[in-house]
PAKEVO-140810 format. One record per residue (C-alpha): x, y, z. Coordinates in steps of 0.001 Angstrom, whole numbers, plus 500000, padded with zeros to 6 digits. Layout:
+--------+--------+--------+
!     c1 !     c2 !     c3 !
+--------+--------+--------+
!      X !      Y !      Z !
...
+--------+--------+--------+
This chain:
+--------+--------+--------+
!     c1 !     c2 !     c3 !
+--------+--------+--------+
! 372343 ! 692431 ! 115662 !
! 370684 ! 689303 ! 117045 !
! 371846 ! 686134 ! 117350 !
! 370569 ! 683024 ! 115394 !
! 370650 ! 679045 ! 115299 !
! 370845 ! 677309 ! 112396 !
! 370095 ! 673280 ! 112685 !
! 370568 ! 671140 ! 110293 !
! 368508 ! 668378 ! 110126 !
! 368983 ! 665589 ! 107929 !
! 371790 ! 663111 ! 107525 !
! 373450 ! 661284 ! 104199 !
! 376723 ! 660635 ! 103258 !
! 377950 ! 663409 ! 101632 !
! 379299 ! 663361 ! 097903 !
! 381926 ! 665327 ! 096678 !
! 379481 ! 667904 ! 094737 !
! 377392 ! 668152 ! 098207 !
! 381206 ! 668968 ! 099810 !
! 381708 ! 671441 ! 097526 !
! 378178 ! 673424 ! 097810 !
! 378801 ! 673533 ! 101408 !
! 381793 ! 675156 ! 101069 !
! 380509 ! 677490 ! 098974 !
! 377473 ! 678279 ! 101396 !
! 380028 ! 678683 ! 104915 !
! 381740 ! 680738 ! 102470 !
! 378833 ! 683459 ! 102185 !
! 378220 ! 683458 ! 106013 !
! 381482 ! 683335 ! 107006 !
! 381312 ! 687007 ! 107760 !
! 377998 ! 686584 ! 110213 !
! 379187 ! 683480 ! 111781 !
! 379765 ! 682982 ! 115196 !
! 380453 ! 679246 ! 115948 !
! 379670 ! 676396 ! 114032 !
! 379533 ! 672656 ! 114516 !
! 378583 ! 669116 ! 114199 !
! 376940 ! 666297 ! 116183 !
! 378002 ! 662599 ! 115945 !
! 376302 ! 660787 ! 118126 !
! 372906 ! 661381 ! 119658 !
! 370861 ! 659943 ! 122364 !
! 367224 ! 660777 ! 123516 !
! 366409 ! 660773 ! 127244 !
! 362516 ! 660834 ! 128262 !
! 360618 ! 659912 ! 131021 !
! 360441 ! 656353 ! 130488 !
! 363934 ! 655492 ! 129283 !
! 366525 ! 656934 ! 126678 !
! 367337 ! 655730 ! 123064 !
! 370201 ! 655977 ! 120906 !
! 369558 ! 657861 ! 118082 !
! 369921 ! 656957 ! 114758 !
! 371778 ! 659618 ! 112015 !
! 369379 ! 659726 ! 109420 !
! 366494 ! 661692 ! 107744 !
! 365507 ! 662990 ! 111179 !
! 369064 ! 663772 ! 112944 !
! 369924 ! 666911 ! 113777 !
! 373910 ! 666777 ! 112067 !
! 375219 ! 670297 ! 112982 !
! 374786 ! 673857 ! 113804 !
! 375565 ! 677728 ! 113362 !
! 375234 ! 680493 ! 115186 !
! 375240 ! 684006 ! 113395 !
! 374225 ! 687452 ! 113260 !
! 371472 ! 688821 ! 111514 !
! 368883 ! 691897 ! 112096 !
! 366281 ! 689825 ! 111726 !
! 364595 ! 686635 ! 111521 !
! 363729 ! 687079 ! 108036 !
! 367622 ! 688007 ! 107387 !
! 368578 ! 684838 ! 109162 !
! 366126 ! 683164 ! 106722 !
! 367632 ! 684467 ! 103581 !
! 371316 ! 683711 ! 104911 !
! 369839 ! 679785 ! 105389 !
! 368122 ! 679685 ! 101819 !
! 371537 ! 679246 ! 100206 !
! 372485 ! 676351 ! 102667 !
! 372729 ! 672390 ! 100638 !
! 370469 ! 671027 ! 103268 !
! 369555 ! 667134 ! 103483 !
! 365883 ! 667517 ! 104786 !
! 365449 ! 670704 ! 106673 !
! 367548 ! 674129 ! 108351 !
! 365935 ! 675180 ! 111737 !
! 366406 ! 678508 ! 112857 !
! 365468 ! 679309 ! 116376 !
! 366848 ! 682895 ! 117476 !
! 369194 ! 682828 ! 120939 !
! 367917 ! 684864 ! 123952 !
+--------+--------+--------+
């Protein structure tokens, strides 16, 4: 098995239906999961100077890593996910 990230990208304050459908989703991965997460605050550093950044649309809000065979397994263990805007899967080397 290989291992994959899962980012989620996209931030709103959740409601209690949106609570619940996550639940349900860490439910059906809970047996590929390998760590999981969240990020509060975020800040940017580049070249010419660093930014806060803000927890919106855009932010990256929290991760997993799990197990899958395959990229396109990882993919059909994210479809069920209550994202805001996007889930990023990247797979760890």
């Amino acid at each position: 098995m290989n291992k994959y990230m899962f980012l989620h990208v996209g931030f709103e304050n959740p409601t209690p239906e949106m609570m619940e459908k996550w639940k349900a989703w860490f439910e059906i991965i809970a047996d590929r999961q390998i760590e999981q997460g969240g990020f509060s605050n975020g800040r940017e550093i580049r070249a010419n100077g660093a930014r806060d950044l803000p927890r919106d649309k855009e932010a990256i809000t929290g991760y997993n890593i799990i197990e899958a065979g395959s990229m396109d397994e990882a993919e059909k263990l994210a479809l069920g996910n209550p994202f805001v805007t996007s889930i990023r899967i990247y797979e760890i080397r």
